[in-house]
KOLKOL-909656 format. One record per residue: x, y, z of N, C-alpha, C in turn. Coordinates in steps of 0.001 Angstrom, whole numbers, padded with zeros to 6 digits, always signed. Layout:
REM KOLKOL-909656
XYZXYZXYZ
...
REM end
This chain:
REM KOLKOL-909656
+138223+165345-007173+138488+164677-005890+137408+164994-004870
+137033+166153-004900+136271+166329-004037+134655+166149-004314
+134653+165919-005755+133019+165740-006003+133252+163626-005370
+134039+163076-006005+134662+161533-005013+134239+161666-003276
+135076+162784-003124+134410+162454-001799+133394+162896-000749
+132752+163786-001450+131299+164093-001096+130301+162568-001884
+131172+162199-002752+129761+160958-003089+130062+159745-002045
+131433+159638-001735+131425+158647-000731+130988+159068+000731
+130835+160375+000921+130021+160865+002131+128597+160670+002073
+128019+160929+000664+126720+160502+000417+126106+159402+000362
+127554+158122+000137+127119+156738-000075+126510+156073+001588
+127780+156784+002188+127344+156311+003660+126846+156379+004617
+126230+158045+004192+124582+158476+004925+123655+157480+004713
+123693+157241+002983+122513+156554+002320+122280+154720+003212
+123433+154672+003480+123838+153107+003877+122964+153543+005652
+123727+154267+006199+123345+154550+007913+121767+154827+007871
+121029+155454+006675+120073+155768+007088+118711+154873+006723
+119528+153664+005397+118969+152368+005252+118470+151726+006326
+119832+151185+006790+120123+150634+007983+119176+151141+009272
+118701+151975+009462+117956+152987+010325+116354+152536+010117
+116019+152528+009108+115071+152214+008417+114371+151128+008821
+115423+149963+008378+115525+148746+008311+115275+148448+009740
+115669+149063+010723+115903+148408+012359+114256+148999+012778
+114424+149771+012427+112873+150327+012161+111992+149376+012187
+111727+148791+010895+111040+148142+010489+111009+146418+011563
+111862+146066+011895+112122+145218+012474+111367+145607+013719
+111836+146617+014429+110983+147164+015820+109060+146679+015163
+108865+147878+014225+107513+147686+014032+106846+146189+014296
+107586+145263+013218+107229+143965+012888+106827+143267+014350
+108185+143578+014796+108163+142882+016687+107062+143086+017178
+106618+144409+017217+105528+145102+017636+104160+144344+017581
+104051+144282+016329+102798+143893+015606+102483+142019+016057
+103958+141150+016249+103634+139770+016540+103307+139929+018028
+104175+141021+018886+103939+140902+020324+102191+140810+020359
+101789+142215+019687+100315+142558+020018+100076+141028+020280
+100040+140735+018499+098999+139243+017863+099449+137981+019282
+100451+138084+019519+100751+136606+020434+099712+136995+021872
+099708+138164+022370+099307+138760+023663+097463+138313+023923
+097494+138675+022688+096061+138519+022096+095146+137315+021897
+096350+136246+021322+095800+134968+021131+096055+134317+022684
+096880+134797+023698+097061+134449+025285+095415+134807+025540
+095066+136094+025413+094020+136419+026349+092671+135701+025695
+092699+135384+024525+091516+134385+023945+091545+133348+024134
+092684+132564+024147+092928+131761+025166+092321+131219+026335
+093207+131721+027048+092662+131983+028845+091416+132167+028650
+090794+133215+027979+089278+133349+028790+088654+132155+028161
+088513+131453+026966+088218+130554+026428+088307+129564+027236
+089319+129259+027714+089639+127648+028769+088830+127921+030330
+089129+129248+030983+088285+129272+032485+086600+129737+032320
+086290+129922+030734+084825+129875+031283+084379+128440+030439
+084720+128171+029604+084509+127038+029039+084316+125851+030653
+085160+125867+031789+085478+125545+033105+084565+125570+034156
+083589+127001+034221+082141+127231+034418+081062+126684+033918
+080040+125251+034274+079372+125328+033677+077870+125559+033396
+077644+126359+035092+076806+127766+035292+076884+128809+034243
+077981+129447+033790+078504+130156+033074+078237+129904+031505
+078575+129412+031414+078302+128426+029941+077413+128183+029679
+076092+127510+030595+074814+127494+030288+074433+128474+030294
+074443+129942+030684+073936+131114+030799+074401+131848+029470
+075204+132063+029004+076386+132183+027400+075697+131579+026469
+075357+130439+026651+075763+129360+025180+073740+129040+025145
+073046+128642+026348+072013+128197+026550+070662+129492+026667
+070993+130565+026277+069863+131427+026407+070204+132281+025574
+069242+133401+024912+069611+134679+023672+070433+134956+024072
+071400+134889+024945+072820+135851+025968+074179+135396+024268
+073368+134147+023594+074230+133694+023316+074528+134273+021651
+073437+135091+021184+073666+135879+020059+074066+137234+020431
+074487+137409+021819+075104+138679+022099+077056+138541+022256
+076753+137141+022165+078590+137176+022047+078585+136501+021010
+078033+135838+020497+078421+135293+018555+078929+137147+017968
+077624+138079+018301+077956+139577+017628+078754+140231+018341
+079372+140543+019508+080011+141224+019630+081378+141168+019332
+082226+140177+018762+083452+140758+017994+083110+141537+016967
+082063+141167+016401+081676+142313+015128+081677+143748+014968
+081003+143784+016439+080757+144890+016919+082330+145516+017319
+083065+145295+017905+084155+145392+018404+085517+145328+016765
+085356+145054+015912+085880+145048+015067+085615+146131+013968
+084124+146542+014273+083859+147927+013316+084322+148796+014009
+084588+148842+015282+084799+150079+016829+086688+150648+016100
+087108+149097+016039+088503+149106+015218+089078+149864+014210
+087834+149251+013166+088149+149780+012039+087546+151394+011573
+086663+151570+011978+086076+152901+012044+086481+153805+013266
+087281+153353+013856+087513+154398+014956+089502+154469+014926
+089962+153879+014046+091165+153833+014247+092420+155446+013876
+091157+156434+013159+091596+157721+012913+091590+158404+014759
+090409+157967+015220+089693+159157+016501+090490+158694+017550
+090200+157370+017906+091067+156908+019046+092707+156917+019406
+092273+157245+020555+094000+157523+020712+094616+156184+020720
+096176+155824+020190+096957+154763+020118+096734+153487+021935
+096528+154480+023000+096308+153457+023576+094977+153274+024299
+094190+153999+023701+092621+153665+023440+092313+152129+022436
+092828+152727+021594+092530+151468+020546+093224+150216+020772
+094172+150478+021140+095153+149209+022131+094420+148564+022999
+093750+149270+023765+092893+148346+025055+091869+148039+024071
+091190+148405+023220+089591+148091+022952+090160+146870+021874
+091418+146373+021183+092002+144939+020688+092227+144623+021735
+092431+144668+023336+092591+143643+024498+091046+143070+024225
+090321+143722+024464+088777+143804+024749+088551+143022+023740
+088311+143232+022224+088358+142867+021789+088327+140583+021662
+089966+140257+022066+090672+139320+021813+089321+138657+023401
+089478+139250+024304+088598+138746+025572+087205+137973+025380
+087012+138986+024469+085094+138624+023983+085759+137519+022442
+086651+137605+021824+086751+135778+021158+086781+134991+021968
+087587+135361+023123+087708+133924+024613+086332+133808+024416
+085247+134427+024764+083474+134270+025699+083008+133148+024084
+083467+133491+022961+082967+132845+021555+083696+131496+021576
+084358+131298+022213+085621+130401+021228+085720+129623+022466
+084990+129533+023554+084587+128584+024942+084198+127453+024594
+083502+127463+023638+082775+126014+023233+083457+124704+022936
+084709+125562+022094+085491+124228+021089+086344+123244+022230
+086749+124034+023678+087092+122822+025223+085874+122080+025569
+084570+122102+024629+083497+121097+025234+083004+120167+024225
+083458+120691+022707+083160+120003+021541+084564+119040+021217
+085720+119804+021433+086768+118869+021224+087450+118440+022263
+088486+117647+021938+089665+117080+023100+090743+117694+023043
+091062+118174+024192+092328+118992+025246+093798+118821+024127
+093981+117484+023709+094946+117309+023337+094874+117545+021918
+093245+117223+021013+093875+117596+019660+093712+119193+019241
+092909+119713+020200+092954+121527+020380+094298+122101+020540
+095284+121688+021496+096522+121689+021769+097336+120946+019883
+097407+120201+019579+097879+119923+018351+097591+120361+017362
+096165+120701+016932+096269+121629+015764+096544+123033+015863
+096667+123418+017246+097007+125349+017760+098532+124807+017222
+099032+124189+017173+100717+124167+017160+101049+123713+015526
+100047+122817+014822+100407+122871+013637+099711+124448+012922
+098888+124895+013223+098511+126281+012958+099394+126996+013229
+100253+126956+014044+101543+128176+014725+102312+128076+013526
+102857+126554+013095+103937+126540+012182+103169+126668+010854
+102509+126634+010579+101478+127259+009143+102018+128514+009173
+101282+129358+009941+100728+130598+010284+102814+131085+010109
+103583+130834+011168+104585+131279+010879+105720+131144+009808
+105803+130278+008937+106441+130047+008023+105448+131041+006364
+104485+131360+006835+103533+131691+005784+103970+133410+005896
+104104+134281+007518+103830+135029+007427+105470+135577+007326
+106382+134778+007386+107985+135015+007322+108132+135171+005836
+107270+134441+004771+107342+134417+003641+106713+135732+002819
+105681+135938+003473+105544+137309+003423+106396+138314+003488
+106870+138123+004676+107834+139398+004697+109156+139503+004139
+109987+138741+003598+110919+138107+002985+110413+138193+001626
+109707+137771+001109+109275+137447-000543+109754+138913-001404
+110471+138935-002563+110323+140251-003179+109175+140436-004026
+108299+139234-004238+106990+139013-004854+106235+140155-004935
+105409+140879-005748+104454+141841-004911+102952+140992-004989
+102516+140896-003832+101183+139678-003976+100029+140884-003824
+099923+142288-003909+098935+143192-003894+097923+142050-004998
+098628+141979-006104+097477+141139-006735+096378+140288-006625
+096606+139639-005681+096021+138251-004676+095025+138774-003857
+095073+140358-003582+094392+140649-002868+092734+140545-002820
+092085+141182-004328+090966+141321-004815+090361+139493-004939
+091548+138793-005190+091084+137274-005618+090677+136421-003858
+091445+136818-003104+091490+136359-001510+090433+137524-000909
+090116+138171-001454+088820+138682-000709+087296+138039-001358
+087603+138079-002230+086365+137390-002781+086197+135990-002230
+087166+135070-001895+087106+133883-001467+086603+134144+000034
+087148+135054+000745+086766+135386+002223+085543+135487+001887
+084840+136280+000922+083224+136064+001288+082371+135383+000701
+083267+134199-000118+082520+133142-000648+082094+132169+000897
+083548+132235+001467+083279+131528+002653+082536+132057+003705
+082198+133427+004110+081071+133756+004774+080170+133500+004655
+079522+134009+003147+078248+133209+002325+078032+132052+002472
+078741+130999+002553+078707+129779+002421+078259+129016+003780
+079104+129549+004642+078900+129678+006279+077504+129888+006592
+077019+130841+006416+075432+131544+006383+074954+130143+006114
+075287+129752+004791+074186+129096+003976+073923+127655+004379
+075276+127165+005563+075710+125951+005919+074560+126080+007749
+075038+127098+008303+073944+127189+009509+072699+126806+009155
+072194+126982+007756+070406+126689+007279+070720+125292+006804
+071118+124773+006710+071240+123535+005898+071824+122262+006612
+072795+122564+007188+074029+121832+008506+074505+120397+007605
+075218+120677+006318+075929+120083+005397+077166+119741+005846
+077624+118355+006361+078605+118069+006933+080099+118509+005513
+079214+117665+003998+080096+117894+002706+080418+119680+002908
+079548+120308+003013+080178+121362+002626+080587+122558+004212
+080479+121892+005028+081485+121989+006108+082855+122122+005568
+082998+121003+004900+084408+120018+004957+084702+120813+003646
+083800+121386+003106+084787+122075+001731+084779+123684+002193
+084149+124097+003144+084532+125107+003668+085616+125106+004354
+085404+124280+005032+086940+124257+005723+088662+124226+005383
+088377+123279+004027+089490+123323+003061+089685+124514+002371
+088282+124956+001936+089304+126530+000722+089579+127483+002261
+088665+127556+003558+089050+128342+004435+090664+128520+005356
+091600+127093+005231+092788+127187+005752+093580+127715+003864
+093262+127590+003014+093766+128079+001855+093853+129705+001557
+092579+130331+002092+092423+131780+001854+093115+132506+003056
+092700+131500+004400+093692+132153+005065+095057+131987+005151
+095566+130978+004639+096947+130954+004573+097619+132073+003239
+096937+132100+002463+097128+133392+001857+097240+134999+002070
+096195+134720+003045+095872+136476+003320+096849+136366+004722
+097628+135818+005108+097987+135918+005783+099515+136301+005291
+100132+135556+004247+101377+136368+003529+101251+137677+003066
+099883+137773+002614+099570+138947+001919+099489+140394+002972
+098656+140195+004110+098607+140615+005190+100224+141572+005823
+100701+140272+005846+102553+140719+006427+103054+141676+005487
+102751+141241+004199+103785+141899+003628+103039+143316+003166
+101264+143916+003257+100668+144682+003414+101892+145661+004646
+100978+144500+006002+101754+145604+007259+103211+146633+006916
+104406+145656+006229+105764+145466+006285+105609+147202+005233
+104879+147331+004298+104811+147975+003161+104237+149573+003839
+103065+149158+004732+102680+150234+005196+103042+151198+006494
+104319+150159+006514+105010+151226+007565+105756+152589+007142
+105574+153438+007857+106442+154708+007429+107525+155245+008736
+108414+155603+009023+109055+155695+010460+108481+156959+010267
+108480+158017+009067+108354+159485+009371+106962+159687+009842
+106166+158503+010357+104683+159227+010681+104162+159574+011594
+105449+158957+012806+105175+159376+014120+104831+158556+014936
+105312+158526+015832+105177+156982+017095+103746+157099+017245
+102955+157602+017504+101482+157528+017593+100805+157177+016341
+101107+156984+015238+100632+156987+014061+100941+154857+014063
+102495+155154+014109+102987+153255+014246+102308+152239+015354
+102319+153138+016315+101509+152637+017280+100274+152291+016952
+099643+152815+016187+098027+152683+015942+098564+151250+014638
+099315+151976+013575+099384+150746+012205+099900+149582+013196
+100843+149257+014408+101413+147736+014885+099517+147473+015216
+099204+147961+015919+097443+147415+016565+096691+146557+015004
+096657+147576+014281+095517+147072+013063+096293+146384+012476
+097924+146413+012384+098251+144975+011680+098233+143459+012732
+098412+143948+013821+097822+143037+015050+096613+142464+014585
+095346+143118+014432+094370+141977+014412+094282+142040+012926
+094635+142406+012172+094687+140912+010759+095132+140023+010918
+096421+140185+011462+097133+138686+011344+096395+137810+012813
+095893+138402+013422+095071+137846+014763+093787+137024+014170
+093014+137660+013523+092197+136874+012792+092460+136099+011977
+093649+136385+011056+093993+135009+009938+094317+133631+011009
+095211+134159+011753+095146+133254+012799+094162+132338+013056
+093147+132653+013928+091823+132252+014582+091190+131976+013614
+090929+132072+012461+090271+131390+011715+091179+130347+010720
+092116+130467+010369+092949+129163+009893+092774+128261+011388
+092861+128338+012191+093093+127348+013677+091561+126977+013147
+090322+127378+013822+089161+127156+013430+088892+126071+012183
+089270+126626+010921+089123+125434+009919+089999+124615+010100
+091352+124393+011030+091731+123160+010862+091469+122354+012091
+090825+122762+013073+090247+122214+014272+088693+121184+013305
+088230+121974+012747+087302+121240+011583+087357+120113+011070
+088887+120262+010421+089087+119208+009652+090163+117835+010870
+090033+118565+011412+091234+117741+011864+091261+117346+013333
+090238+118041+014624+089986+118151+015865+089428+116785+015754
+089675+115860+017215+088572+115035+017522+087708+115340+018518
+086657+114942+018625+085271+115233+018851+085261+114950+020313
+085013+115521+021118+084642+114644+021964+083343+113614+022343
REM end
C-alpha cells in the first residue's frame, strides 16, 4: 500500500513538474517571437524614414558610405555570434536592437525600387509563410536535425550564387535564386524553431535563457528577412 502510494506521490510531482517545464518553455518561445517581432518593427521604421530622406539616401546608397552598410550587419552578426559567451544578456540584447537598425539603413532601398502596397502584401504573405512554418516546427514530433547539413549547404549555394549574380546581373538566375531561396528558408526556419524549442534548458539560469531567447531571435529574424526579400523578388512590383 504504501509502495502505491508513494508511486502515486511520484506520479504527480512528475506531472507538476512537466507541466512547469512546459510553461517554461512557452515563456521562452514568447520571448524569442517578442525579440524577432520588435526587431522586424525597428527595420522597419528605419527602412521607411530614411528611405523618406533623399539627402540621406543619396549620401548611403550614392557614395562608398554605401559598402559600409551593405557590411555592417555582417559585422554586427559576428559581434553576435562570437560574443554571445562574453556579453552580458542585456549587452547582447541592445547590440540585436543595433543590429535590426543597421538592416533598416540596408533594406531603405526596396520603398524606392518597389510599391508601398506590394511591399505591404508580400510582408503579410511572408508573415503567414513564416508563421504556419515556424508553429510546425514547434509542434512536429519529426526530428528535422537531419535537414540541417542539407539546408546549409543550400544557404551557401545561394550566397555563391548571389556573388556570382552581382558579376553577371542574370535576371534567369535571379529568379532561380529566388525560388530555391523562399524554399531553404522556409525550411530553416521549421528547423530553426524546433532547434530553439530543443535548446532550451530552464536549469541554466535566467541569464543563460535570456542570452538563448536573443540568438534564437535573430535566426528566425533573418529567415524572416530573407524569405520576405526573395519573395519581394519574385513577386514585388517595380516601381
Amino acid at each position: 500500500m504504501d509502495k502505491q502510494l508513494y508511486g502515486r506521490v511520484g506520479s504527480v510531482g512528475q506531472t507538476y513538474q512537466q507541466a512547469a517545464i512546459d510553461e517554461g518553455l512557452r515563456q521562452h518561445m514568447l520571448r524569442v517571437y517578442n525579440f524577432m517581432m520588435i526587431g522586424l518593427v525597428v527595420t522597419g521604421l528605419v527602412a521607411y524614414f530614411v528611405s523618406t530622406d533623399r539627402d540621406l539616401m543619396a549620401t548611403l546608397f550614392g557614395t562608398p558610405l554605401k559598402w559600409v552598410v551593405m557590411l555592417s550587419p555582417f559585422a554586427f552578426i559576428l559581434v553576435l555570434s562570437l560574443g554571445v559567451q562574453r556579453l552580458s544578456a542585456g549587452a547582447l540584447q541592445m547590440t540585436f536592437w543595433g543590429f535590426c537598425a543597421i538592416m533598416g539603413l540596408s533594406m531603405a532601398t526596396i520603398f524606392v525600387m518597389f510599391k508601398g502596397t506590394s511591399i505591404a502584401q508580400v510582408f503579410f504573405i511572408t508573415s503567414g509563410m513564416f508563421a504556419a512554418t515556424s508553429l510546425w516546427g514547434y509542434t512536429t514530433k519529426r526530428d528535422l536535425s537531419g535537414f540541417g547539413s542539407f539546408l546549409t549547404m543550400g544557404l551557401i549555394g545561394i550566397v555563391i550564387a548571389s556573388f556570382v549574380n552581382i558579376l553577371v546581373g542574370s535576371s534567369a538566375l535571379q529568379f532561380a535564386i529566388s525560388v530555391i531561396g523562399v524554399l531553404v528558408f522556409t525550411g530553416l526556419t521549421a528547423y530553426d524553431t524546433q532547434n530553439i524549442k530543443e535548446m532550451y534548458a530552464e536549469n541554466a539560469g535566467v541569464e543563460a535563457n535570456h542570452k538563448l531567447a536573443v540568438m534564437g531571435a535573430l535566426s528566425l529574424y533573418l529567415n524572416f528577412i530573407n524569405m520576405f526579400m526573395m519573395m519581394l523578388q519574385l513577386f514585388g512590383d517595380r516601381e
